[in-house]
C-alpha positions in Angstrom: 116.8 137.5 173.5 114.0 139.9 175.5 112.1 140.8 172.8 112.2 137.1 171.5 111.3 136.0 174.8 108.6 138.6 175.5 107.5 138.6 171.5 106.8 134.7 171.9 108.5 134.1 169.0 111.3 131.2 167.7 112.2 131.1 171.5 113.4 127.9 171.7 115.7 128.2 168.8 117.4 132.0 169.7 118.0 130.7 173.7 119.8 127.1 171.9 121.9 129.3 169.0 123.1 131.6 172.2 123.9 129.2 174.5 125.8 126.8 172.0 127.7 129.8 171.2 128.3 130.9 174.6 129.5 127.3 175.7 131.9 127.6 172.4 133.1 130.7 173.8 133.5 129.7 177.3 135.5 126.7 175.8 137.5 128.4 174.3 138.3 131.3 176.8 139.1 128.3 179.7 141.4 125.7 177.4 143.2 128.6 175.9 144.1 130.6 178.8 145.3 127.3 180.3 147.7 127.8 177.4 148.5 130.9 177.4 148.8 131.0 181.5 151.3 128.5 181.1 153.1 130.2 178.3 153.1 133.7 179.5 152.3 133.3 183.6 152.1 137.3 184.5 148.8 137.3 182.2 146.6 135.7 184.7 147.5 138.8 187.2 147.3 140.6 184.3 144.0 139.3 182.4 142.4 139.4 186.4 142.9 143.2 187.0 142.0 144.1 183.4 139.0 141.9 183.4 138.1 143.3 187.3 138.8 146.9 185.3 136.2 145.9 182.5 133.4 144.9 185.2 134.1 148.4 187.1 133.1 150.1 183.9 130.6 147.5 182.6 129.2 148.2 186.0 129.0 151.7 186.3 127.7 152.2 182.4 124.9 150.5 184.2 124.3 152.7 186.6 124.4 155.5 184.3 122.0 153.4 181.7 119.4 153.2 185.2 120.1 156.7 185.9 119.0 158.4 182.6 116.7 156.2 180.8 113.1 156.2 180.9 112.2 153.5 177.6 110.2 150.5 177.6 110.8 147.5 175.7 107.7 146.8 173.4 107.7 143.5 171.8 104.7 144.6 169.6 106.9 147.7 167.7 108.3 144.9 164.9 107.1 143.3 162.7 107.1 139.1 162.8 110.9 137.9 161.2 111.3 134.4 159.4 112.9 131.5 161.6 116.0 131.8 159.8 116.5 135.6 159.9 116.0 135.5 163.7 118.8 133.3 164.0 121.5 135.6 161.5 120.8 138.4 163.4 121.4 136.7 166.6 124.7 135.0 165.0 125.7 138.5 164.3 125.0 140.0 167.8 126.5 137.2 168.7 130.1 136.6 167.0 130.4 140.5 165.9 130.0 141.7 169.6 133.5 142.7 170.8 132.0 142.4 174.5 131.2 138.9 173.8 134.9 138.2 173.2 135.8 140.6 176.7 133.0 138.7 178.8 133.0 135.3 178.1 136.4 134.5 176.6 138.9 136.8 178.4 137.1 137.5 181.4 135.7 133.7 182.2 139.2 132.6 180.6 140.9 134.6 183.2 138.4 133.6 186.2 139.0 129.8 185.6 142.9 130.1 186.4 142.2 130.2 189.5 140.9 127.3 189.5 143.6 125.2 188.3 143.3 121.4 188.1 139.8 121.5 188.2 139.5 123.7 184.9 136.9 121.0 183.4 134.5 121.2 185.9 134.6 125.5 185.9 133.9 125.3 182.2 131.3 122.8 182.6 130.0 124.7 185.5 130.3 128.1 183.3 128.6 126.1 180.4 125.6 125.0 182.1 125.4 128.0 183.9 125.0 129.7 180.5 121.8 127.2 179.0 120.5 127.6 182.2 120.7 131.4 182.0 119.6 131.9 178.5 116.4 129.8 178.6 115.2 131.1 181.7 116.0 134.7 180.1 114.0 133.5 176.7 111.1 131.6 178.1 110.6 133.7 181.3 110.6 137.0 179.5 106.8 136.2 178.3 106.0 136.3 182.7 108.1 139.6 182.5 106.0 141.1 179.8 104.0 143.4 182.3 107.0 144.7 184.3 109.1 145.6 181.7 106.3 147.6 179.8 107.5 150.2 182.8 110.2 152.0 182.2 111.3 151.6 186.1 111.7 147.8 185.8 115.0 148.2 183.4 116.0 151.0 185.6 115.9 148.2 188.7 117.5 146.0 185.9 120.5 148.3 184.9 121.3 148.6 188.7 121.3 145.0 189.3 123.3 144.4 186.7 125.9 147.2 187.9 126.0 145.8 191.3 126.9 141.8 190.2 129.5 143.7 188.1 131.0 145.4 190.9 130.7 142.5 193.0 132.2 140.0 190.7 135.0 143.3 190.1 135.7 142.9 193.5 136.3 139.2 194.2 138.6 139.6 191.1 140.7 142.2 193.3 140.5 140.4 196.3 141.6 136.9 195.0 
């Protein structure tokens, strides 16, 4: 998404596959936990600490990511892909991510039990919070270009990220 964004290049089209697939996902995670929640009811307690678990190491992978790297992201290092390639390699990172399935199906799944009876409006919440998310990521990369040419901008990105893990981590613990 990055490089598309900051490459210019079939933005439009790689931000809409992602966050139609990420809305799929985030369907799916909410209606089918509802399910299983009512089925099996010790998996929310047990989908909230494993999920809080994930997001402690998810987190501190980060931190370790901002610690020892020094690279750049240079959209200019590849060559120019077909519209249609761009979008089956983004399908793959997409569906063939096991994190996808962690993040967006188990861990949102788990998040929106606790917020039964008003599980719609999570998951439309969650969905829009996802196109929101992935065009501002695709089109505002191409603003971003100059900061992440230095190696210290993903370094200040890496601990970000660790530090909404640990955050979110921890309003799973506390309930």
């Amino acid at each position: 998404m990055l490089r598309q964004g900051l490459r210019r290049e079939h933005v439009f089209w790689v931000c809409l596959v992602c966050a139609l697939s990420d809305a799929l996902l985030i369907l799916l995670g909410v209606s089918g936990f509802a399910v299983m929640i009512r089925t099996l009811p010790w998996l929310g307690e047990a989908m909230r600490y494993g999920g809080a678990a994930f997001l402690v190491w998810y987190g501190a992978r980060s931190f370790i990511a901002a610690w020892r790297s020094n690279a750049v992201l240079d959209p200019s290092d590849a060559a120019s892909r077909p519209l249609a390639q761009t979008l089956a390699v983004c399908l793959a990172f997409t569906w063939l991510n096991p994190h996808v399935y962690l993040d967006t199906v188990m861990l949102i799944g788990s998040v929106s039990t606790q917020f039964a009876g008003n599980t719609r409006a999570f998951a439309a919440g969650a969905m829009t919070a996802s196109f929101l998310f992935f065009f501002a990521l695709g089109y505002g990369a191409a603003l971003l270009r100059p900061v992440f040419a230095r190696p210290r901008a993903w370094q200040v990105l890496e601990v970000v990220i660790g530090i909404t893990m640990w955050v979110i981590a921890a309003r799973l613990l506390i309930g």
